[in-house]
N, C-alpha and C positions, 0 to 999 in steps of 0.2 A: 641627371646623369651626364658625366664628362663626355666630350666629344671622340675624345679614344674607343669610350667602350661603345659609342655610337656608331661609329665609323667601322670596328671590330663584327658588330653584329650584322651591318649593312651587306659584308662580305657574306658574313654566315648565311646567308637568306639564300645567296644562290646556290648553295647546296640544300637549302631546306625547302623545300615546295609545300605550299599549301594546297590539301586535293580535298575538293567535294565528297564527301563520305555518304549523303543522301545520296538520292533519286540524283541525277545529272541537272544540271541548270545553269544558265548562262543570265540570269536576270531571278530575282525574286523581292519583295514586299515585305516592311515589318511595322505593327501601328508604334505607333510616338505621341506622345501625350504629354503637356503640361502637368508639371510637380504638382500647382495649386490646383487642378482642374475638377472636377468630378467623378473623371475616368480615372484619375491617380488612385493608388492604393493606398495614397498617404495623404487622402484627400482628407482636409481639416474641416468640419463641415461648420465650426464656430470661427473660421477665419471669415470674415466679410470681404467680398469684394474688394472693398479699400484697401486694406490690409495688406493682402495678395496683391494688389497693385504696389502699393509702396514698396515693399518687402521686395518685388522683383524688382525695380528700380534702383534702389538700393544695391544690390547685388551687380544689377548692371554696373553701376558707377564704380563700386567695388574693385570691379574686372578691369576697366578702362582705366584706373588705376595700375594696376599689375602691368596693362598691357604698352604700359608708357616707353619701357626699354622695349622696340623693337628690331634693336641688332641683336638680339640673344638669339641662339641655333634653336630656339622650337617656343614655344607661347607656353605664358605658365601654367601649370596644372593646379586648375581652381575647382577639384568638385564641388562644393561647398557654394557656388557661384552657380550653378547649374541652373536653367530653369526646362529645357527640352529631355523629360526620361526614355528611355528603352531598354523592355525588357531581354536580356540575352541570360544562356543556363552554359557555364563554363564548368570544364574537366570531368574527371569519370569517377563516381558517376555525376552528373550534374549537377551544380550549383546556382539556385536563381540570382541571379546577380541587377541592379538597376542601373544603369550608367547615363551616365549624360551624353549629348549626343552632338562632340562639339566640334564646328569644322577649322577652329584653331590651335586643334592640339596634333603632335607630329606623333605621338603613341596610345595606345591603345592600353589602359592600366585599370586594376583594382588593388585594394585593402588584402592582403595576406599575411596568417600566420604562419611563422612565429613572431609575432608584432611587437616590436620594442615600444610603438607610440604610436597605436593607432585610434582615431578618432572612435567616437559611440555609435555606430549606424545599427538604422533599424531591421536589418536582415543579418543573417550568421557572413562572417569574414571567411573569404576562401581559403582554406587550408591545403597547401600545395602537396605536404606531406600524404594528404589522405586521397589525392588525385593521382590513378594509378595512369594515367595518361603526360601527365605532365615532366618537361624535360627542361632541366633548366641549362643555361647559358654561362658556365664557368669565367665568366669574363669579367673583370673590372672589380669595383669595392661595392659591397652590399647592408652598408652602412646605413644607408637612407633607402635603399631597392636595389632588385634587379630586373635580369631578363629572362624569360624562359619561352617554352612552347606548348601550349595544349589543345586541347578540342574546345573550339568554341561555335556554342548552336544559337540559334535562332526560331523558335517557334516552338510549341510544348514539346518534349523532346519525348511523350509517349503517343504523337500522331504521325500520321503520314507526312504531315505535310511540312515538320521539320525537316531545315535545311543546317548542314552541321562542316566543318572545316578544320580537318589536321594540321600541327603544328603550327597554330597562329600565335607567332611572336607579340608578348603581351609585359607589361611590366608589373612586378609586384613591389607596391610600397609596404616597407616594415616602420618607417618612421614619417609619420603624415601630420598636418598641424589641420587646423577647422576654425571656425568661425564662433568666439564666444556667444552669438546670439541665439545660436542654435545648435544647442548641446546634444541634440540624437540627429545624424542625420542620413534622411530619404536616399542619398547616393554614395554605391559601390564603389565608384571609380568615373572611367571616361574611354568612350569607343572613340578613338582618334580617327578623325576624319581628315585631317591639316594634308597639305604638301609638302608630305614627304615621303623618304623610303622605308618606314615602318608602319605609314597610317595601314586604317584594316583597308584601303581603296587599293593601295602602293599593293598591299601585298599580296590581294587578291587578284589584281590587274587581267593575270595571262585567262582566269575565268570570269570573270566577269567585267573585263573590259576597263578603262578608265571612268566611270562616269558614273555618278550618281545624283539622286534628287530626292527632296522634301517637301511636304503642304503640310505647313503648321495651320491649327487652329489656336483659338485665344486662351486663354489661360481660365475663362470661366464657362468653356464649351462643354456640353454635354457629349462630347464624340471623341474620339484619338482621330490627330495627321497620320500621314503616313509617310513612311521613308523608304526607298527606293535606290535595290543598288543595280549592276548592268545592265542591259535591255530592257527593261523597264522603265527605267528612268528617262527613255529617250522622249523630247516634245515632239509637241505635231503641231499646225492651227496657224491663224493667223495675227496672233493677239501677243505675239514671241517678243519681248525685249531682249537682244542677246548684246552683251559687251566682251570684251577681248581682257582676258586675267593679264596681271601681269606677276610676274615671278621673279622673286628679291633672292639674294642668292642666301642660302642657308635659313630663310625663315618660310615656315609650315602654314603662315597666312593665305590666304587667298584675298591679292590683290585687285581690286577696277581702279578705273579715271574717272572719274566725276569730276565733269567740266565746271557745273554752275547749278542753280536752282532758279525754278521758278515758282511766284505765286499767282498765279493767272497769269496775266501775259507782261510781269513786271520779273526782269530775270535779274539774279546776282552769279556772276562768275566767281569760280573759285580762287582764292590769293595763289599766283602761282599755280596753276593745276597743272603739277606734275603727274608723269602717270607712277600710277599704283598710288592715288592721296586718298585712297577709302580703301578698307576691308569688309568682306563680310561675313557676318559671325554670326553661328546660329547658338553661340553661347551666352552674349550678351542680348539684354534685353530692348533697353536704348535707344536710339541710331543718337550717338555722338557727333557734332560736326565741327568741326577746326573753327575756333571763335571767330574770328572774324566773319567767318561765312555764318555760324548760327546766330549773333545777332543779328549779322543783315537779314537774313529769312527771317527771325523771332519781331521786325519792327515790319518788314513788309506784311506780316500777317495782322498785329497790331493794328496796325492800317486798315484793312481791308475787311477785320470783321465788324459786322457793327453792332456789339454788344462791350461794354465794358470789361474788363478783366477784375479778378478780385483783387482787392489791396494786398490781400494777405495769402499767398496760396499755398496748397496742403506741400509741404517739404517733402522731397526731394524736389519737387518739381517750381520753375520759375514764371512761368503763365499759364494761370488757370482761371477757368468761368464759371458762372455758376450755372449756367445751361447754355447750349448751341441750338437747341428746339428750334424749328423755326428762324434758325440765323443760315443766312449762306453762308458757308463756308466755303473759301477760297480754295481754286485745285493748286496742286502741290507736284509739280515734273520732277523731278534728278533729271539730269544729262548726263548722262555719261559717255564715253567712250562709243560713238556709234550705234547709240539707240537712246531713247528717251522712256522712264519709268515715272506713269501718271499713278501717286497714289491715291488711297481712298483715306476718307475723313479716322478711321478706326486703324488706319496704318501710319498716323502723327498728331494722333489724340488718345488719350486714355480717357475713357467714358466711364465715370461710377454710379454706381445704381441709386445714390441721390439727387444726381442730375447734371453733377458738377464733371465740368470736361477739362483737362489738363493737358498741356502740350507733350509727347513724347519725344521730344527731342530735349538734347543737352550738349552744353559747350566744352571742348578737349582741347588742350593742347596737343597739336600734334596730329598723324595722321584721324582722317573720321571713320569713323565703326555704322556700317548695315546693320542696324537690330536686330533682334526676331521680332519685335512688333511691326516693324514696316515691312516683314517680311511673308506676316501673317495673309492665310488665302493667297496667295500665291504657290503654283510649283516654283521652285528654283532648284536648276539644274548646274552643277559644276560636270566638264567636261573635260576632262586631263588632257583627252587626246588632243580636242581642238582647242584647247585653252580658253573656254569662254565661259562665261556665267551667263544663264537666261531666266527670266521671269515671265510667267504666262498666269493672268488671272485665272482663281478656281477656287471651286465652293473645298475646302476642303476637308470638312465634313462629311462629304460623299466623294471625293476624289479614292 
């Protein structure tokens, strides 16, 4: 969408308030689950393991592609790329909808008819006409989408314990493209999470605060994360990595500084560590690092484990083993910006249930992208108001 009719609706928002229509709340909880997991409803039970790793990989890389122009005013809109779902039920009366759950996107959009060219998803496309709540936003060309307003819930919307929100500016695509490799797909849309003045964060701000947070689990866990928006989300404890965002003007990323890496006590600085040289993205799978920096990590690891690598290893990925059993495996800091984040062996390995372990990291041009595999079992917390990002370990399975 042009930045006219962006700028246009930015204005409209401060006549449009979004108000709590449940019970009052200043914080509430919603689970999140992996596409490929078990807890999905589109869980493939003849995908293996490997499969579901590649595939998300794949998709990662995908994205990091897309997301090479970083002076564009908002990150692209990849449903199709998704691997984090949540369930949300939009307009009146409600519609289950799946969305992805991405913190690089500046809107908040699904699939609507009357659809010029919309992709094959496995749930019914929201029909705006037959949503007696929904207001749309007369502004701009509707060529490719627009903008409107409706009731969007959160929780079965025949409990108490739904939590539901008027007039949430949302965009509807009529003309959307998809991914030839996969001709039905699992996701509605995408809950904009990014920084900006339309994410569902921005818009809800005045109730539930600037801030929210996530505990993804792995993509082959038996449990749903959980996502967390106002008071809720706040950390406690003493296990907090917090670094300082930094904020690019006109784009919806969420930047950090990542100074350098370490692999045990052999460190590489980053080329030039300017601040904001990583993002973090709960839409990509990955953690990409700016080449120079991931081969130097990819030969300090080489180094220091001591098993062999395979000759040949499973594609996408460029160092893999055939087992780590019984190998030390080297710890693995980030530096960043005012705190140090030690990860674990399953947050810069992909483990397959053959035995063979594959490096989760991958080489980019350009700035480096926070996974969601290294982001796995952990909270992380983005804070608008203080502008930080924090990581605190946790089972997230029970979190």
């Amino acid at each position: 969408m042009g930045l006219i009719l962006l700028l246009i609706v930015q204005l409209t928002l401060l006549s449009t308030p979004s108000t709590t229509t449940a019970k009052p709340t200043n914080g509430f909880s919603v689970d999140i689950f992996h596409r490929d997991s078990p807890v999905s409803p589109f869980y493939n039970p003849s995908m293996n393991r490997t499969e579901a790793i590649i595939w998300a990989a794949k998709r990662s890389i995908s994205r990091s592609n897309m997301l090479l122009n970083l002076d564009s005013a908002e990150a692209p809109i990849l449903p199709c790329e998704a691997n984090y779902l949540m369930r949300i039920w939009l307009g009146t009366p409600p519609l289950e909808q799946f969305v992805t759950v991405d913190s690089g996107s500046a809107e908040t959009w699904v699939q609507c008819e009357p659809c010029d060219n919309c992709y094959r998803q496995a749930t019914p496309i929201f029909d705006l006409i037959k949503s007696s709540t929904y207001n749309r936003l007369t502004y701009g060309t509707f060529s490719r989408g627009g903008l409107g307003t409706d009731v969007l819930r959160f929780g079965d919307p025949n409990s108490s314990n739904m939590v539901s929100f008027n007039n949430l500016v949302f965009g509807c695509g009529f003309n959307n493209s998809w991914k030839p490799y996969e001709p039905i797909q699992n996701v509605t849309g995408i809950l904009g999470l990014g920084n900006s003045p339309l994410s569902f964060v921005a818009q809800l701000s005045s109730q539930l605060g600037q801030i929210f947070s996530y505990c993804l689990t792995s993509y082959y866990s038996p449990s749903s994360g959980t996502f967390r928006f106002g008071n809720e989300s706040t950390q406690s404890g003493n296990s907090i990595s917090t670094t300082p965002m930094v904020q690019k003007p006109g784009n919806a990323l969420y930047y950090v500084t990542l100074n350098g890496i370490s692999v045990d006590e052999d460190r590489v600085d980053a080329k030039q560590p300017s601040e904001g040289n990583m993002f973090v993205d709960s839409g990509s799978s990955v953690t990409m690092l700016e080449s120079s920096l991931y081969y130097a990590v990819q030969n300090l690891l080489l180094d220091n484990i001591e098993s062999d690598p395979l000759d040949q290893p499973n594609p996408p990925f460029r160092v893999c083993y055939e087992s780590l059993e019984n190998v030390d495996v080297p710890t693995l800091t980030f530096h960043f910006a005012g705190d140090d984040l030690i990860m674990m062996e399953s947050n810069f390995f992909h483990f397959f249930k053959s035995g063979i372990a594959c490096l989760a990291l991958e080489p980019r041009d350009g700035t480096s992208i926070l996974g969601s595999v290294s982001q796995v079992d952990y909270k992380v917390e983005y804070d608008l108001g203080r502008k930080t990002v924090s990581f605190a370990p946790a089972d997230c399975t029970r979190d």
